[in-house]
N, CA, C and O atoms as a Maestro MAE file, in Angstrom:
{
 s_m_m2io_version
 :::
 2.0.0
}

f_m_ct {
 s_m_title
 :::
 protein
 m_atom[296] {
  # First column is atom index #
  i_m_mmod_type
  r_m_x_coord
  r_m_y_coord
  r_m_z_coord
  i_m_residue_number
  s_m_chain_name
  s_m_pdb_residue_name
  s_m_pdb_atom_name
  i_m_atomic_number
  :::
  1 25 145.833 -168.270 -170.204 1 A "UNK " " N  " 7
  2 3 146.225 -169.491 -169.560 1 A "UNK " " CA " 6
  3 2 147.631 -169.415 -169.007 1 A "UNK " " C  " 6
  4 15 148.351 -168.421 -169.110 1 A "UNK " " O  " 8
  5 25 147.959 -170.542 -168.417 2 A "UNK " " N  " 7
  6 3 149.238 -170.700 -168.042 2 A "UNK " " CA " 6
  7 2 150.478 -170.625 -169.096 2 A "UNK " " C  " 6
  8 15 150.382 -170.902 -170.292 2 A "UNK " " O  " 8
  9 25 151.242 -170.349 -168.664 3 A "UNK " " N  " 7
  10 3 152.769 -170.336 -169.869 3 A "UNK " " CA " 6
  11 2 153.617 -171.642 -169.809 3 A "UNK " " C  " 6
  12 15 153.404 -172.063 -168.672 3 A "UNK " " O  " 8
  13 25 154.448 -172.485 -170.419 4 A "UNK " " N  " 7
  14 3 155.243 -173.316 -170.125 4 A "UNK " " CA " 6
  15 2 156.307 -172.448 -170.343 4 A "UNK " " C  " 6
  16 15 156.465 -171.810 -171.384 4 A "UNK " " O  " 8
  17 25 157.322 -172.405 -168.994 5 A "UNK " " N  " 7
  18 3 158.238 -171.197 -168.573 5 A "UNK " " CA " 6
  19 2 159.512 -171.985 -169.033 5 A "UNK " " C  " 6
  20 15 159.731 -173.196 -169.058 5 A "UNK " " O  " 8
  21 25 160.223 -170.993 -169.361 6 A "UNK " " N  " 7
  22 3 161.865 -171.845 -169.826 6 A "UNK " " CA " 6
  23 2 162.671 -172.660 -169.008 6 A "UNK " " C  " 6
  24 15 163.632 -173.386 -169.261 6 A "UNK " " O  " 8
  25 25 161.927 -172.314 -167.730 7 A "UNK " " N  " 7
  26 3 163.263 -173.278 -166.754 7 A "UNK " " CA " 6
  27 2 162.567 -174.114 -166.476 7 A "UNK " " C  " 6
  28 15 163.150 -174.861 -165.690 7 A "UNK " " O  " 8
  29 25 161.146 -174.586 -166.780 8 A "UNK " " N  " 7
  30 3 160.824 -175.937 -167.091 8 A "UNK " " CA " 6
  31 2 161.554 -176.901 -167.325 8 A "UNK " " C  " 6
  32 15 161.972 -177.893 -166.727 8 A "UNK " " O  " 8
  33 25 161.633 -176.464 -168.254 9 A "UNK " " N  " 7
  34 3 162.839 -177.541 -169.217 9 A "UNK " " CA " 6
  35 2 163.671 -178.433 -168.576 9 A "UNK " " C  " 6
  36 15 163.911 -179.600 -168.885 9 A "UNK " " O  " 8
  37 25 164.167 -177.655 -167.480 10 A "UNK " " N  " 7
  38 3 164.990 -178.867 -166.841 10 A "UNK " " CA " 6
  39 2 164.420 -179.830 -166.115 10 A "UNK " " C  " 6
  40 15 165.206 -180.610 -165.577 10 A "UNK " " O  " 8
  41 25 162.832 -180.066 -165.877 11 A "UNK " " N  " 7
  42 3 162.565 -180.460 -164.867 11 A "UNK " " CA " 6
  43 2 161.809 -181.945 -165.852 11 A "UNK " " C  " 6
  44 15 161.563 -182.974 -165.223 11 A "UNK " " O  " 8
  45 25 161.618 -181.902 -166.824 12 A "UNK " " N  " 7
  46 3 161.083 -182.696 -167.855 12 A "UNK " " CA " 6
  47 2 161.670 -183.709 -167.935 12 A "UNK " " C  " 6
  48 15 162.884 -183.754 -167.736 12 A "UNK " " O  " 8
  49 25 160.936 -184.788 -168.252 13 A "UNK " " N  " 7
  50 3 161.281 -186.566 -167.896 13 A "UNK " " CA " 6
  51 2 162.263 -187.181 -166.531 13 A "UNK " " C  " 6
  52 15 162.914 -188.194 -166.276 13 A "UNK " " O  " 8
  53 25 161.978 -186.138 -165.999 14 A "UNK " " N  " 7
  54 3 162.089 -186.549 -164.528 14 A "UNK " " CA " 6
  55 2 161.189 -187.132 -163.442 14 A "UNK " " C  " 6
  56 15 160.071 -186.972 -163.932 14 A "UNK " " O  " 8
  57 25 161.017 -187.733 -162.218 15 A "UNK " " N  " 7
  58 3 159.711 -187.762 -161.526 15 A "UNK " " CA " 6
  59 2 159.710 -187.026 -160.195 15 A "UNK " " C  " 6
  60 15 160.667 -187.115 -159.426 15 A "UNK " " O  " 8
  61 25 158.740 -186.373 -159.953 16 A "UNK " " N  " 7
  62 3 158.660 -185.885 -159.129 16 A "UNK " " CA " 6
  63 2 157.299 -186.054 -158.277 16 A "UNK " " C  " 6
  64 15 156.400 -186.727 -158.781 16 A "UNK " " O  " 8
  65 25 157.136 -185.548 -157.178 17 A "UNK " " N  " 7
  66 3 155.662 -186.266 -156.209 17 A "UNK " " CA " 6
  67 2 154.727 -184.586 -156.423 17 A "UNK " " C  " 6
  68 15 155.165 -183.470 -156.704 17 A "UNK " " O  " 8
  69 25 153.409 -185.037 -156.161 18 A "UNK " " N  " 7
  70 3 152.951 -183.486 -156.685 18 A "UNK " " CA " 6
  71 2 153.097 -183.149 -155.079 18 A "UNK " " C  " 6
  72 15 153.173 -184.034 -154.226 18 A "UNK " " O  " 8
  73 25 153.113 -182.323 -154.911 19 A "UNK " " N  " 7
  74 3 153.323 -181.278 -153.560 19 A "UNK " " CA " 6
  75 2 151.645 -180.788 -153.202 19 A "UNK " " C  " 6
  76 15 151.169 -181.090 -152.107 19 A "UNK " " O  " 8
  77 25 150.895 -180.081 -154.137 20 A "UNK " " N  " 7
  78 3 149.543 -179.529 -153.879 20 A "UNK " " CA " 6
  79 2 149.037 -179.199 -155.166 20 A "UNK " " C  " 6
  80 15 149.787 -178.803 -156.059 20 A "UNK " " O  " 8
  81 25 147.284 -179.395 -155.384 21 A "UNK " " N  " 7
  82 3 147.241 -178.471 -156.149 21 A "UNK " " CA " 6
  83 2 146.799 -177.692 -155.498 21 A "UNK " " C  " 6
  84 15 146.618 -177.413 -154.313 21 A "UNK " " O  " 8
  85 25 146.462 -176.987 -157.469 22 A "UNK " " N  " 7
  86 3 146.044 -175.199 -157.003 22 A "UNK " " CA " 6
  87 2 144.827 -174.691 -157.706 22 A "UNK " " C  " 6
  88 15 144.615 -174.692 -158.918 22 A "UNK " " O  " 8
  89 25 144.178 -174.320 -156.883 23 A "UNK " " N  " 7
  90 3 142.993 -173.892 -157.262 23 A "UNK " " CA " 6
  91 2 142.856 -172.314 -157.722 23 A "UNK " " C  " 6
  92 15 142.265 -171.904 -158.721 23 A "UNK " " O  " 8
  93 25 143.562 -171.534 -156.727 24 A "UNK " " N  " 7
  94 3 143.345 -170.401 -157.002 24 A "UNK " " CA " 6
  95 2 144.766 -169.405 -157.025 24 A "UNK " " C  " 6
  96 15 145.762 -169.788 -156.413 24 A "UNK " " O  " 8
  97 25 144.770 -168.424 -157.594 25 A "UNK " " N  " 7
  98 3 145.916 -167.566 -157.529 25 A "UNK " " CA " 6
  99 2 145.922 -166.354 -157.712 25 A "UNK " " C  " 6
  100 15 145.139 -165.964 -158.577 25 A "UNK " " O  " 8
  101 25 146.935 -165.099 -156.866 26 A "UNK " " N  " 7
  102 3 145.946 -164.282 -157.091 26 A "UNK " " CA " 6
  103 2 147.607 -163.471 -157.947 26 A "UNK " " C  " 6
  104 15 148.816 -163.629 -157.775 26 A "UNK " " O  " 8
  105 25 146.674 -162.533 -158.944 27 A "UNK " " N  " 7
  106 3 147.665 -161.533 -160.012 27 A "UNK " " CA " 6
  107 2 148.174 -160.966 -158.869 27 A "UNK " " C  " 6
  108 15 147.661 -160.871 -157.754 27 A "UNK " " O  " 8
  109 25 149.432 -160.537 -159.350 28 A "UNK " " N  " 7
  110 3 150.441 -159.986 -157.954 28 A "UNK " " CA " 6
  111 2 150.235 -158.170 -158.489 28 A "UNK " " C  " 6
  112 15 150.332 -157.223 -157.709 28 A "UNK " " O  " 8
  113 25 149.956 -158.063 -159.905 29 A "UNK " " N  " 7
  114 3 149.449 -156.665 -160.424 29 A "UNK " " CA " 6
  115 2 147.902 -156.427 -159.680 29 A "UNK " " C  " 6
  116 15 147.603 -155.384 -159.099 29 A "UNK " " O  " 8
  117 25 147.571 -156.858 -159.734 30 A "UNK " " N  " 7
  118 3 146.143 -156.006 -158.950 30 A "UNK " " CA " 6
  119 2 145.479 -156.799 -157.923 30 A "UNK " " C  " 6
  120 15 144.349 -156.551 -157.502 30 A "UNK " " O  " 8
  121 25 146.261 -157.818 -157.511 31 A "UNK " " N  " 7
  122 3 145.952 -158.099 -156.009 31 A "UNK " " CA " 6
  123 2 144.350 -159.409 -156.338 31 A "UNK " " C  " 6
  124 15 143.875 -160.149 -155.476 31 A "UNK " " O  " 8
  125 25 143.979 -159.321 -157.480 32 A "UNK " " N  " 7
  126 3 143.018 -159.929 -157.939 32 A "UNK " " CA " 6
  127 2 143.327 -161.423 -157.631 32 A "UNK " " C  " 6
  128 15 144.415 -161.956 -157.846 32 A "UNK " " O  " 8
  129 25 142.110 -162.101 -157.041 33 A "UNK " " N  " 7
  130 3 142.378 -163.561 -157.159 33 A "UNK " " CA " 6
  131 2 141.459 -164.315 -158.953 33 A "UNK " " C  " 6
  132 15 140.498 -163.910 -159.607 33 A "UNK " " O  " 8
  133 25 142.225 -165.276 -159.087 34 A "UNK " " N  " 7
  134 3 141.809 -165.884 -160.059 34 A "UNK " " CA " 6
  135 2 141.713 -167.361 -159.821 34 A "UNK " " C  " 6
  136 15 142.627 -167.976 -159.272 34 A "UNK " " O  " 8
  137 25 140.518 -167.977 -160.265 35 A "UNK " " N  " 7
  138 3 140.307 -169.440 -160.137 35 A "UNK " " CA " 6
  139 2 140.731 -170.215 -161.700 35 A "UNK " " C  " 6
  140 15 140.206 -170.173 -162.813 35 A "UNK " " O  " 8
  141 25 142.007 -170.956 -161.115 36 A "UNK " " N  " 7
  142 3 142.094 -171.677 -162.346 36 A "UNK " " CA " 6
  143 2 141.330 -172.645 -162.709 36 A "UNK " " C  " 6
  144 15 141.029 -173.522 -161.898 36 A "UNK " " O  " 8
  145 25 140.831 -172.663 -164.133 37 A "UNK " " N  " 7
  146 3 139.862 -173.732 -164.611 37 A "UNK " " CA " 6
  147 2 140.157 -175.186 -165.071 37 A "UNK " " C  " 6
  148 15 139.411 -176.166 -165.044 37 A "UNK " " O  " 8
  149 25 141.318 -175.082 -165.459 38 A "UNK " " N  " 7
  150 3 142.311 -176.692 -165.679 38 A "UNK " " CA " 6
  151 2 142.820 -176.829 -164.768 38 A "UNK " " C  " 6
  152 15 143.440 -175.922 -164.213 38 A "UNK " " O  " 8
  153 25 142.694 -178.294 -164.216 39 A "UNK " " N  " 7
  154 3 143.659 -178.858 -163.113 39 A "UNK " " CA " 6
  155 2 145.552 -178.546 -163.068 39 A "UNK " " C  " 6
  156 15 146.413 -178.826 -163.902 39 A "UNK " " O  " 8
  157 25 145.639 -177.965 -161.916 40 A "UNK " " N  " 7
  158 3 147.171 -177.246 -162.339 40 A "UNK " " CA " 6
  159 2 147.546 -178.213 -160.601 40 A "UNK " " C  " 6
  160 15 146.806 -178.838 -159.840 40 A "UNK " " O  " 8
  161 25 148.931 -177.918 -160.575 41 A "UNK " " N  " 7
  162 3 149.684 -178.621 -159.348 41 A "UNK " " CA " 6
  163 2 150.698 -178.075 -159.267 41 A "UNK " " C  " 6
  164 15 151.247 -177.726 -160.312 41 A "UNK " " O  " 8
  165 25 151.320 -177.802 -157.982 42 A "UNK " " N  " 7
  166 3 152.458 -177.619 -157.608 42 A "UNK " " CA " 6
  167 2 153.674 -179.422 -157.518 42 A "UNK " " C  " 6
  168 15 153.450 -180.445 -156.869 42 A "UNK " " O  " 8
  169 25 154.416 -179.219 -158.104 43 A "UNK " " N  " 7
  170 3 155.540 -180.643 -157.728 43 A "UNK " " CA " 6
  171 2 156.745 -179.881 -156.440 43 A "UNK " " C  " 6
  172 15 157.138 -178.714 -156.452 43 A "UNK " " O  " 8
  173 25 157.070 -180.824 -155.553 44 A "UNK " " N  " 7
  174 3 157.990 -181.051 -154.987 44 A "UNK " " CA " 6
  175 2 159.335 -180.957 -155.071 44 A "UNK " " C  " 6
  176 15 159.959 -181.955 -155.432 44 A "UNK " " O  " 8
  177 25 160.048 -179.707 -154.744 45 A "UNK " " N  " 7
  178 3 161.199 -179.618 -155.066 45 A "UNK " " CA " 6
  179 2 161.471 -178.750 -155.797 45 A "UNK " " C  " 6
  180 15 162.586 -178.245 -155.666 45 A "UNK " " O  " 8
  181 25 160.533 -178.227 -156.881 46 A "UNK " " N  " 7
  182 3 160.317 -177.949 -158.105 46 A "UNK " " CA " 6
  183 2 160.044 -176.491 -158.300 46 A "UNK " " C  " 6
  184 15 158.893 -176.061 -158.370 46 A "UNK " " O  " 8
  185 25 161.595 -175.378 -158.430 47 A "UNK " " N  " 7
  186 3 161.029 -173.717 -158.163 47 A "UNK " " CA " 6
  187 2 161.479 -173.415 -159.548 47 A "UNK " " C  " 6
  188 15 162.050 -174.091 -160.404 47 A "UNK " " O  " 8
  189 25 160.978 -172.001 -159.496 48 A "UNK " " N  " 7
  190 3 161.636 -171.408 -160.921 48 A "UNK " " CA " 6
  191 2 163.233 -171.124 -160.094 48 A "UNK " " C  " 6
  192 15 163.427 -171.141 -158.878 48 A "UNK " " O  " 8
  193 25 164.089 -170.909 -161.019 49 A "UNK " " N  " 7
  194 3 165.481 -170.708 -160.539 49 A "UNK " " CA " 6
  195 2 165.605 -169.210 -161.172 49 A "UNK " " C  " 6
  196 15 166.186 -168.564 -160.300 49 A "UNK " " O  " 8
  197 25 165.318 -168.316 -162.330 50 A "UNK " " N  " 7
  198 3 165.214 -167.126 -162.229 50 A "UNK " " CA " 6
  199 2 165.949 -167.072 -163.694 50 A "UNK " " C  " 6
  200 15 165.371 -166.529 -164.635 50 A "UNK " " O  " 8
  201 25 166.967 -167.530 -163.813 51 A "UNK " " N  " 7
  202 3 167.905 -167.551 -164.959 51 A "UNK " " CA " 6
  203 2 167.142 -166.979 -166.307 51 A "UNK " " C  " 6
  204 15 167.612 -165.901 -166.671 51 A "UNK " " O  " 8
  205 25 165.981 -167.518 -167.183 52 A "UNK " " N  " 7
  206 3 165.147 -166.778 -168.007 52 A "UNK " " CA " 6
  207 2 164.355 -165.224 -167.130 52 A "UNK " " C  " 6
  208 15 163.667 -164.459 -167.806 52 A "UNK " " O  " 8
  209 25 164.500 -165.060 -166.191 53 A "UNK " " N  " 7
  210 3 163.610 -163.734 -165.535 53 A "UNK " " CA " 6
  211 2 165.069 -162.548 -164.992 53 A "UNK " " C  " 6
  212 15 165.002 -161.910 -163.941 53 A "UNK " " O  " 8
  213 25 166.114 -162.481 -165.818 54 A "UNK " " N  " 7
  214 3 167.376 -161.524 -165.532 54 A "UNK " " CA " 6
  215 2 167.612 -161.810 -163.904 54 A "UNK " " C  " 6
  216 15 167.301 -161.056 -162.981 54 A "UNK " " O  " 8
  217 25 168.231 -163.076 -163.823 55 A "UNK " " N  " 7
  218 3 168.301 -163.962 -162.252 55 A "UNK " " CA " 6
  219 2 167.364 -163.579 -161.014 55 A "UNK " " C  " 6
  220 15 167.741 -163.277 -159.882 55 A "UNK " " O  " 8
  221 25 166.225 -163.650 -161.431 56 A "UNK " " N  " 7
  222 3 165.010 -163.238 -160.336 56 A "UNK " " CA " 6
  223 2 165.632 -164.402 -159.359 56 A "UNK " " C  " 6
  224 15 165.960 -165.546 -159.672 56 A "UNK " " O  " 8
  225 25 165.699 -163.666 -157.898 57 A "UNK " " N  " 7
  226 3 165.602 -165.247 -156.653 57 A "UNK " " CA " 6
  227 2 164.759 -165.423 -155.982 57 A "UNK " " C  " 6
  228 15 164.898 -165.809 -154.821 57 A "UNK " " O  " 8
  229 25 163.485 -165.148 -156.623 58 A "UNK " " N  " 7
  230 3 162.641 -165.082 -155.921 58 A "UNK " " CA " 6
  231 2 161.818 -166.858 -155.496 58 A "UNK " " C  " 6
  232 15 160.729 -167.012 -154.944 58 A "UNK " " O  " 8
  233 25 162.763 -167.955 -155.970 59 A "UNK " " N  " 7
  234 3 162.296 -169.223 -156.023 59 A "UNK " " CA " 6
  235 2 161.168 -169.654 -156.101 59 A "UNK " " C  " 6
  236 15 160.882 -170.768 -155.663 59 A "UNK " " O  " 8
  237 25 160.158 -168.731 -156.767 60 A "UNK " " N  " 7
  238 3 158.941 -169.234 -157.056 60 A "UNK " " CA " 6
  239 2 158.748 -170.887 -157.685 60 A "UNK " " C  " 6
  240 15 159.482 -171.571 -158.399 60 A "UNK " " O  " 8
  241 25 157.409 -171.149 -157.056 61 A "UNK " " N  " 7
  242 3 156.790 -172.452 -157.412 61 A "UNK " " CA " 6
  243 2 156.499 -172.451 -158.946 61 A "UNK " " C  " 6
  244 15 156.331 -171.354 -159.479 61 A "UNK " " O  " 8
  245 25 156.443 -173.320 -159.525 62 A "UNK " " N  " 7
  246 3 156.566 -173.365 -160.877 62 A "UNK " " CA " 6
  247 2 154.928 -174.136 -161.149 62 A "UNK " " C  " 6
  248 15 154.713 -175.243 -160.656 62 A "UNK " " O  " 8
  249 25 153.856 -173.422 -161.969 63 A "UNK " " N  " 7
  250 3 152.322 -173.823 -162.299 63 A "UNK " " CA " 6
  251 2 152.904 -174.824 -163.059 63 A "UNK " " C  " 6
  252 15 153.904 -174.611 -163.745 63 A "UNK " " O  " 8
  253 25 152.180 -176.239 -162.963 64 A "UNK " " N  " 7
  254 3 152.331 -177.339 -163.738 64 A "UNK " " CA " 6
  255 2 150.505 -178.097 -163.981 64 A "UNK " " C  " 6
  256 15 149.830 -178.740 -163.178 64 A "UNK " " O  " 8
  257 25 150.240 -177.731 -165.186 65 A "UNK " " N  " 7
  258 3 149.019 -178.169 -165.617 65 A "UNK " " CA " 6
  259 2 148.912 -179.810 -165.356 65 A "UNK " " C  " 6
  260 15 150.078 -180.184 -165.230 65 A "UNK " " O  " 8
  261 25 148.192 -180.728 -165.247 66 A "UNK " " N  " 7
  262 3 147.875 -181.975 -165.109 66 A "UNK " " CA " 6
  263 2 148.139 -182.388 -166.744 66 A "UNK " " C  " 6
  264 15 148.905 -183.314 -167.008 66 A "UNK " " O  " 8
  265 25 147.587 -181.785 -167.594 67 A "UNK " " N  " 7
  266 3 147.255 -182.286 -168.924 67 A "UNK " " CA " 6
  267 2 149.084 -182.506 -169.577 67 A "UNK " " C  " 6
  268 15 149.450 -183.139 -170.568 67 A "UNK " " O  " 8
  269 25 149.931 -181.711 -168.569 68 A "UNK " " N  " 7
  270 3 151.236 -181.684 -169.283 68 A "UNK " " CA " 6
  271 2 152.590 -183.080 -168.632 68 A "UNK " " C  " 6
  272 15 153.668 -183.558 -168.986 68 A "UNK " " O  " 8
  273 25 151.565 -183.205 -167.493 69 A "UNK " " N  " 7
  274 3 152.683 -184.278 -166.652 69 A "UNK " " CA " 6
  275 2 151.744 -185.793 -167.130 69 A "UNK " " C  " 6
  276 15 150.699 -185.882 -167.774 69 A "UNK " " O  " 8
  277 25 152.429 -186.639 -166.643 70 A "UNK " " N  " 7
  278 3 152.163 -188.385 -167.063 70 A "UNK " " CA " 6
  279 2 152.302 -188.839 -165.476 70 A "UNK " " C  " 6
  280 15 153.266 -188.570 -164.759 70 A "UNK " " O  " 8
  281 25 151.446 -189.383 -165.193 71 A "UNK " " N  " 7
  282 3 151.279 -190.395 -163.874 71 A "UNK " " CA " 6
  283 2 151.723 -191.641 -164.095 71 A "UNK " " C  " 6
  284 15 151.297 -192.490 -164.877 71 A "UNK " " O  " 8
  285 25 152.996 -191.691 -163.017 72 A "UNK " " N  " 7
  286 3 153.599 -192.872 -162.619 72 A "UNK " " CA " 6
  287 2 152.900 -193.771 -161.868 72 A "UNK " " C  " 6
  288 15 151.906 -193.471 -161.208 72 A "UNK " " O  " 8
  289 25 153.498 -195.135 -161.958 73 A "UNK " " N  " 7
  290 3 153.057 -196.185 -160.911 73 A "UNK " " CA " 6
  291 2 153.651 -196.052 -159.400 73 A "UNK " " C  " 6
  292 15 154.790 -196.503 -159.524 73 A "UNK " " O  " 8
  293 25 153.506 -195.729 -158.246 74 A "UNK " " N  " 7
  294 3 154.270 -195.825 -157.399 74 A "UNK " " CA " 6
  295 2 155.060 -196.710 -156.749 74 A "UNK " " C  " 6
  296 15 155.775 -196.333 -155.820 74 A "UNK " " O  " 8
  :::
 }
 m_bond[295] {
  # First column is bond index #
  i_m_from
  i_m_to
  i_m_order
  :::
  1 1 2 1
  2 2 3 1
  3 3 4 2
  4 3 5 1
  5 5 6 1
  6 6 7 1
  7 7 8 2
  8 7 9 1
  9 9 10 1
  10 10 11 1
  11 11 12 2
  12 11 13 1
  13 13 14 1
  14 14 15 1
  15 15 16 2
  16 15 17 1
  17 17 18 1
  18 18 19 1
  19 19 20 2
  20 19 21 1
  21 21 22 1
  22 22 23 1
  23 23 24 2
  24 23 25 1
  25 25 26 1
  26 26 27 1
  27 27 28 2
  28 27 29 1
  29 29 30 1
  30 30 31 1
  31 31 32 2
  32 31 33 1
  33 33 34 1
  34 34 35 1
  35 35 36 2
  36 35 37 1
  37 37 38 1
  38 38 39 1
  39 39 40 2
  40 39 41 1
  41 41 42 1
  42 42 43 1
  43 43 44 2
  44 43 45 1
  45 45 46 1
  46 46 47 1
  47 47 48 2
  48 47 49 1
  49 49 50 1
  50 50 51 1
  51 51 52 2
  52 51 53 1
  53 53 54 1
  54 54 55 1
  55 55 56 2
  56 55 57 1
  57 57 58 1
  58 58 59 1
  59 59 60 2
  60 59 61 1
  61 61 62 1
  62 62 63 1
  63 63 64 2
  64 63 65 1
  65 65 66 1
  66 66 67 1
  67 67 68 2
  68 67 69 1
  69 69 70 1
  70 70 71 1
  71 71 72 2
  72 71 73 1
  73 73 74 1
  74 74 75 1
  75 75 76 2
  76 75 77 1
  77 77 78 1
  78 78 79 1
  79 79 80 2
  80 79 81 1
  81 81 82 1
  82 82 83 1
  83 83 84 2
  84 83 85 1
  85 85 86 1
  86 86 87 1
  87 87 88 2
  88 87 89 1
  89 89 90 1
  90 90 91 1
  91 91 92 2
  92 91 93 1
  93 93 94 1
  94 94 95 1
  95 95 96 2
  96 95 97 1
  97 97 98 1
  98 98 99 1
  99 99 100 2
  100 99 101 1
  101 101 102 1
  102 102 103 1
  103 103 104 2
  104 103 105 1
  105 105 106 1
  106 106 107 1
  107 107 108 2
  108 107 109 1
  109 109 110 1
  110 110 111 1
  111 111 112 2
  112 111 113 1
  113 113 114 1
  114 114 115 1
  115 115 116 2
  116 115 117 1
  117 117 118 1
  118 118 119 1
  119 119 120 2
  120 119 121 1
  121 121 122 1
  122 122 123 1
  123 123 124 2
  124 123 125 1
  125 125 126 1
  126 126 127 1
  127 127 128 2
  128 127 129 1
  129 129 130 1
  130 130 131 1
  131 131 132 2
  132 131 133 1
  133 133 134 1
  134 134 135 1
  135 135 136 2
  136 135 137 1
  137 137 138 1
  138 138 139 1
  139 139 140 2
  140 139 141 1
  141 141 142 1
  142 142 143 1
  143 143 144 2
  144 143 145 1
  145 145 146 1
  146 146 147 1
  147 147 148 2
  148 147 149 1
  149 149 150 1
  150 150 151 1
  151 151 152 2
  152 151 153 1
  153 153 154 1
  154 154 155 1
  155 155 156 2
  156 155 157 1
  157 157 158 1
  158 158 159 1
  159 159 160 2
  160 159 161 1
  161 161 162 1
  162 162 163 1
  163 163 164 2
  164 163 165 1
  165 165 166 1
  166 166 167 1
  167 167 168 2
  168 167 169 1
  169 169 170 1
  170 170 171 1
  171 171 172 2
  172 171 173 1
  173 173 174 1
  174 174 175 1
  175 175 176 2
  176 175 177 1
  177 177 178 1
  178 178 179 1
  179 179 180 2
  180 179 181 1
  181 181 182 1
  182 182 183 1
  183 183 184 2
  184 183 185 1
  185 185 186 1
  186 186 187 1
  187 187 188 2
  188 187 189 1
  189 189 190 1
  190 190 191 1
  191 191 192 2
  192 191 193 1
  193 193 194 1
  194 194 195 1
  195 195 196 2
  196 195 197 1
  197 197 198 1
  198 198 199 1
  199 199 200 2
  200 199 201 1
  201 201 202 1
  202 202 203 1
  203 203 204 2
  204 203 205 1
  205 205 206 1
  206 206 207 1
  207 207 208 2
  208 207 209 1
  209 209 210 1
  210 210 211 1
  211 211 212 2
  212 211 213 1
  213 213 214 1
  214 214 215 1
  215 215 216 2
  216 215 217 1
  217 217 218 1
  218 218 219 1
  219 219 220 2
  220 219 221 1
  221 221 222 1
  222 222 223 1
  223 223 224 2
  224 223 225 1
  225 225 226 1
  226 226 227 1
  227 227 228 2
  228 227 229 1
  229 229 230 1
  230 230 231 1
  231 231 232 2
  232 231 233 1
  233 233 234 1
  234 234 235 1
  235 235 236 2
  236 235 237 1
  237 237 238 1
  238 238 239 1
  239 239 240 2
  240 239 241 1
  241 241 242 1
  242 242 243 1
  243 243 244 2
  244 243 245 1
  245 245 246 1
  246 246 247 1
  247 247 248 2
  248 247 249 1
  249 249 250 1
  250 250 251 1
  251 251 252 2
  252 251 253 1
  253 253 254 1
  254 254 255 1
  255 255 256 2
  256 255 257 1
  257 257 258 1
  258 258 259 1
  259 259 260 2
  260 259 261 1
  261 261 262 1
  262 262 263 1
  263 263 264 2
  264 263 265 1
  265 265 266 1
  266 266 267 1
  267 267 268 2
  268 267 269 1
  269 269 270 1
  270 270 271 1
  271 271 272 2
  272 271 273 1
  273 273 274 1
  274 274 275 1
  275 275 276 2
  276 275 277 1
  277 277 278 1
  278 278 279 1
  279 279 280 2
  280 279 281 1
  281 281 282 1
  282 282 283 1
  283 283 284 2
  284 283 285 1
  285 285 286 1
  286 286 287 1
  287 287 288 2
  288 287 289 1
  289 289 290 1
  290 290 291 1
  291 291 292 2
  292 291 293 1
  293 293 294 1
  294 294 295 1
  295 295 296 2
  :::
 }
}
């Protein structure tokens, strides 16, 4: 499954708008696509910053499961 990544953390009890979900993704090791089976989403705004990955900048999108965020009223 998915990991809850350390630079999460900062992004928690904050709100943010979901951007997309995601259905599919593919391993960057063997080029393989994979269909995720739990509802996952991309949020808005919302990258890895690298700091836990020895300062990767690669600003990746950060997987955010549905089951882990709370829906606001708009």
């Amino acid at each position: 499954g998915l990991n809850f990544m350390p630079e999460m953390k900062a992004f928690c009890g904050k709100k943010f708008r979901v951007f997309k979900r995601v259905e599919r993704i593919m391993a960057e090791s063997t080029g393989e696509i994979r269909r995720l089976r739990s509802p996952t989403v991309f949020l808005e705004g919302v990258y890895c910053d690298g700091k836990a990955h020895y300062g990767c900048d690669r600003s990746c999108f950060l997987y955010w499961r549905e089951a882990w965020l709370r829906r606001i009223n708009p």
